[in-house]
C-alpha positions in Angstrom: -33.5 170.3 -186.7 -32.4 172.1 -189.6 -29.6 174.8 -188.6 -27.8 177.5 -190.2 -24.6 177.0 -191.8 -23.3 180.1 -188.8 -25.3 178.4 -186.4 -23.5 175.1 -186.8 -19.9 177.1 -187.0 -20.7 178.4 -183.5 -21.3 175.4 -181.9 -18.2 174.2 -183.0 -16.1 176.6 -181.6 -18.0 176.6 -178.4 -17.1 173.3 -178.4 -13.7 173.4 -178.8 -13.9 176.2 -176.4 -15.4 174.1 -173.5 -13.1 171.0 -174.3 -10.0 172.9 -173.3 -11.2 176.1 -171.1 -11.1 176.1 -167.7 -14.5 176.0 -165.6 -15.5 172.7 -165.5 -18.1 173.3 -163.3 -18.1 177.3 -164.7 -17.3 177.7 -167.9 -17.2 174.5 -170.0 -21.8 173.8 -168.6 -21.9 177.6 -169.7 -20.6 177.1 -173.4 -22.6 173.9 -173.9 -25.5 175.6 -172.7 -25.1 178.0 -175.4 -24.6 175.8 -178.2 -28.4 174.1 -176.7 -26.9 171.6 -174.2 -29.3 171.2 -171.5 -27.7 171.3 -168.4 -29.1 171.3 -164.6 -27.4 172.5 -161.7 -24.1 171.6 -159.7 -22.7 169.6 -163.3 -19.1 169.1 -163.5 -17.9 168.7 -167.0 -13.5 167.5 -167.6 -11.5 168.0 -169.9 -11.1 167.2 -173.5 -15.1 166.1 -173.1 -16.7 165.4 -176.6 -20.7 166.5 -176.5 -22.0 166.1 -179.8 -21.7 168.7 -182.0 -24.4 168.3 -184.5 -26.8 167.9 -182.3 -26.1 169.2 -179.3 -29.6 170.4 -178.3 -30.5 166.4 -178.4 -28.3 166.1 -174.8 -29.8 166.3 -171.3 -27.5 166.5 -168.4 -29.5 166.6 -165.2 -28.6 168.0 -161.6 -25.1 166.9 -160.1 -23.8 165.0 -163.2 -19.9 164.5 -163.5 -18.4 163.5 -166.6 -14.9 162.7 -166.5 -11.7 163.6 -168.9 -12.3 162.8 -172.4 -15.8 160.7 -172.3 -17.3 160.9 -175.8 -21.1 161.6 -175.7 -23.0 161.2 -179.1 -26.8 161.7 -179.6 -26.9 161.0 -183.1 -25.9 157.8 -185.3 -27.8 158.7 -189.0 -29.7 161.4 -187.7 -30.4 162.5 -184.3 -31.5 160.4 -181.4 -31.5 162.0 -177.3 -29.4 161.3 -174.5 -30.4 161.8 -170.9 -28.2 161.8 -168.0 -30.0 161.6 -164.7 -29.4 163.4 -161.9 -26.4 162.5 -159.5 -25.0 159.8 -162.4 -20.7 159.7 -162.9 -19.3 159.1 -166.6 -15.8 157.7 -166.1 -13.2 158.7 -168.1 -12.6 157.2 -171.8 -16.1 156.1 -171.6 -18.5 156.8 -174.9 -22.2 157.1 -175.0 -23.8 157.1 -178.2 -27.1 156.9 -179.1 -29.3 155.6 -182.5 -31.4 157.7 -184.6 -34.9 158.3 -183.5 -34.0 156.7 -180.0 -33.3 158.2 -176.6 -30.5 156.8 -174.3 -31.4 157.4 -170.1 -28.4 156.9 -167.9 -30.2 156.5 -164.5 -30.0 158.5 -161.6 -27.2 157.7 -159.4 -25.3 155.4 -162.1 -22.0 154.9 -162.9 -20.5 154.9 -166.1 -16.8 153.2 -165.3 -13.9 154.2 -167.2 -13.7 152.9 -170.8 -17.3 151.3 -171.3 -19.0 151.8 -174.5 -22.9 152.7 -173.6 -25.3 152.0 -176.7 -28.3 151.0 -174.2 -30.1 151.9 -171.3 -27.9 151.9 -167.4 -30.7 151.4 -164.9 -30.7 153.6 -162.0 -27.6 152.8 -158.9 -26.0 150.6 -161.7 -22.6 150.2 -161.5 -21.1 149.6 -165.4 -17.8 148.1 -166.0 -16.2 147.5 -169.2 -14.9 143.9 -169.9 -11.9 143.2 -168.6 -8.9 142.8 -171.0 -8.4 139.2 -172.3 -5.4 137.6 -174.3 -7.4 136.7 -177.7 -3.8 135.2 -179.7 -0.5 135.0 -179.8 1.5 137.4 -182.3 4.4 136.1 -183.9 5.1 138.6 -186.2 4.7 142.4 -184.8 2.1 144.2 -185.8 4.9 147.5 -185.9 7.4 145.5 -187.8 4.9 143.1 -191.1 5.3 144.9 -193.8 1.6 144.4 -194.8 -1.3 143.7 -192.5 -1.7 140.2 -193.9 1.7 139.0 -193.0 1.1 140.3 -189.1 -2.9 138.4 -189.6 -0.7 135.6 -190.9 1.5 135.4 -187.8 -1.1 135.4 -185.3 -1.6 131.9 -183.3 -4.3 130.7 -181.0 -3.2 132.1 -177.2 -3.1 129.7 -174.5 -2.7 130.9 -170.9 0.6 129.9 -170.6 1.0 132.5 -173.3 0.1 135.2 -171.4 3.5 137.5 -170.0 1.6 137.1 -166.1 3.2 132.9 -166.7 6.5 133.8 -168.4 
């Protein structure tokens, strides 16, 4: 998958292009396409949507996908892998796909991706993916904004209970 140094220029701009043009079901598919992006039919594409630029060509979007403002798709972790989004399957906003080398990722038909998961394996078709939910983990007593060095806010950090949690104050 060697590519010319123009080659990969161009598919940079196109995608900077197709993050912030209009047309997501118009323009932004047609620019992917172009940079080797396969893309089916009826595809709705948001804004500020990362497809991977160095290997772009190693992305399948199938018929009636929608992938939703700024969800990060990558096909290549040390060298390029392939990511295949079925027909009909949602990736929620915030969410990031990304995909080993030598590996191909399937999101299946009729899945959805739910804002902010992190995808590194498999979704079975008609799964419904959520990311976990957020969980108090300690206690800061020292602000991270105010230490003066990262080990005096470490050093300040307690072990949370749940009555530390601003829900019980």
């Amino acid at each position: 998958m060697d590519k010319s140094l123009f080659r990969r220029i161009v598919n940079r701009l196109f995608a900077l292009l197709a993050r912030f043009a209009p047309g997501s079901t118009t323009l932004r598919p047609m620019l992917h396409r172009a940079r080797g992006v396969k893309i089916g039919r009826n595809v709705f594409i948001g804004d500020d949507v990362y497809l991977d630029n160095e290997y772009p060509e190693a992305i399948e979007i199938e018929d009636d996908v929608q992938i939703s403002i700024r969800a990060v798709i990558i096909a290549h972790t040390r060298g390029p892998g392939r990511v295949i989004i079925k027909n009909a399957a949602f990736v929620g906003p915030h969410a990031v796909v990304a995909c080993s080398s030598g590996r191909t990722l399937t999101i299946g038909e009729g899945a959805l991706v739910s804002a902010g998961c992190v995808v590194t394996k498999n979704v079975p078709p008609r799964i419904v993916l959520t990311p976990a939910p957020a969980h108090v983990s300690a206690l800061a007593t020292v602000a991270l904004t105010t230490a003066k060095t990262m080990e005096e806010f470490y050093s300040g950090l307690r072990p949370a209970h749940s009555q530390d949690t601003p829900e019980n104050k």
